[in-house]
C-alpha positions as CSV (number, residue, x, y, z in Angstrom):
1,X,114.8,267.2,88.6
2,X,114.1,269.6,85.6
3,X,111.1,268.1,84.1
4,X,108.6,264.7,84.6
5,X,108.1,262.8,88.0
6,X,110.5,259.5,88.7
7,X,110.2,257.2,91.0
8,X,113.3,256.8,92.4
9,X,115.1,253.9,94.6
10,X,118.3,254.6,97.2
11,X,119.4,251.1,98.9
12,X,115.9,249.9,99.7
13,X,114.3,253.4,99.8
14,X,111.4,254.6,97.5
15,X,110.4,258.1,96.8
16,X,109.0,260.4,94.5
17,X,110.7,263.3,92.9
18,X,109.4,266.0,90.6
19,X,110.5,269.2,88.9
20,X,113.0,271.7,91.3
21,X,113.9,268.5,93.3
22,X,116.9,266.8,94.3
23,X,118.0,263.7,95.0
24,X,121.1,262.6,96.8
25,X,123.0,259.5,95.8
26,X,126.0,258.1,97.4
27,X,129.2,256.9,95.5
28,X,129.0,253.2,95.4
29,X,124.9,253.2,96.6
30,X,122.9,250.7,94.4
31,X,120.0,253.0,92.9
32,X,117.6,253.3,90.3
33,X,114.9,255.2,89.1
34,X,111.6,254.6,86.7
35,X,109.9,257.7,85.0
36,X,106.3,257.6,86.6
37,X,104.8,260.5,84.3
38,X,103.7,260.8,80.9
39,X,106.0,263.8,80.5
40,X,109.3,262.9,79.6
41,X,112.1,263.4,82.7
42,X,115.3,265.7,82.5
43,X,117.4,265.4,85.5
44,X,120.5,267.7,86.2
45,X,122.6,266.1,87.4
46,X,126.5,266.8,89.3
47,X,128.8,264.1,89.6
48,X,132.1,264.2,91.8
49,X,134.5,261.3,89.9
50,X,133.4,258.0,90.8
51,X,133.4,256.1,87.1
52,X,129.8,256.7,86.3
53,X,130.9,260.4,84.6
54,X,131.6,258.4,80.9
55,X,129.1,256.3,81.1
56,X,126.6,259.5,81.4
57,X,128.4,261.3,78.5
58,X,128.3,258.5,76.4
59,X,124.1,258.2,76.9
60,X,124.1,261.8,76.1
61,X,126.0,261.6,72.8
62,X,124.4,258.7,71.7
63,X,120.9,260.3,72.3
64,X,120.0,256.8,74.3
65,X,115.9,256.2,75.6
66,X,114.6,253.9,78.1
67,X,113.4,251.0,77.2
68,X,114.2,251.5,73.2
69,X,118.2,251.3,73.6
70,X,118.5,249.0,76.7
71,X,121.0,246.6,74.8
72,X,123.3,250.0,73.7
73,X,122.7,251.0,77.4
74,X,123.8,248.1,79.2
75,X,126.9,247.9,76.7
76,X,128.1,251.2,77.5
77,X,127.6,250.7,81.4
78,X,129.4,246.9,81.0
79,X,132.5,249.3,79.2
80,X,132.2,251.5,81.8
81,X,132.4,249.0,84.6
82,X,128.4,249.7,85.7
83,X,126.1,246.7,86.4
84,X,122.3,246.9,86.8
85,X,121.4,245.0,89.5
86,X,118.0,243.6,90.2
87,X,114.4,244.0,88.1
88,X,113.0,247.2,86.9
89,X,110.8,249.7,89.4
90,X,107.4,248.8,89.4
């Protein structure tokens, strides 16, 4: 994490990360993450190929935000064979 504090969710498992932390996710894990801070989050993040590497690209040209551009979100993850499973973190 680079900036802001997310709550973030790994197969079941809830926990908090802030600036200078990481977060491990393995390929194929069902994960999410909510921005708990006022301050916007930046995350840095490394991929080894496992499909989601255009789909992250494509957010990042098209300058996407949570929630404002859900619908352009959830097309580009539909093209890029990504699903969003189960509500938004509370």
């Amino acid at each position: 994490m680079i900036s802001g504090t997310s709550k973030v969710w790994i197969e079941g498992e809830e926990l908090i990360a802030g600036p200078g932390e990481s977060v491990f996710i393995p390929r194929g894990t069902a994960q999410s993450f909510k921005v708990i801070d006022d301050e916007p989050s930046r995350h840095h993040v490394i991929l080894t190929l496992g499909g989601s590497e255009g789909f992250l690209a494509n957010r990042a040209a098209g300058q996407f935000r949570i929630p404002d551009d859900m619908p352009a979100i959830e097309e580009s993850a539909r093209r890029h064979h990504l699903s969003f499973t189960g509500p938004p973190l509370e």
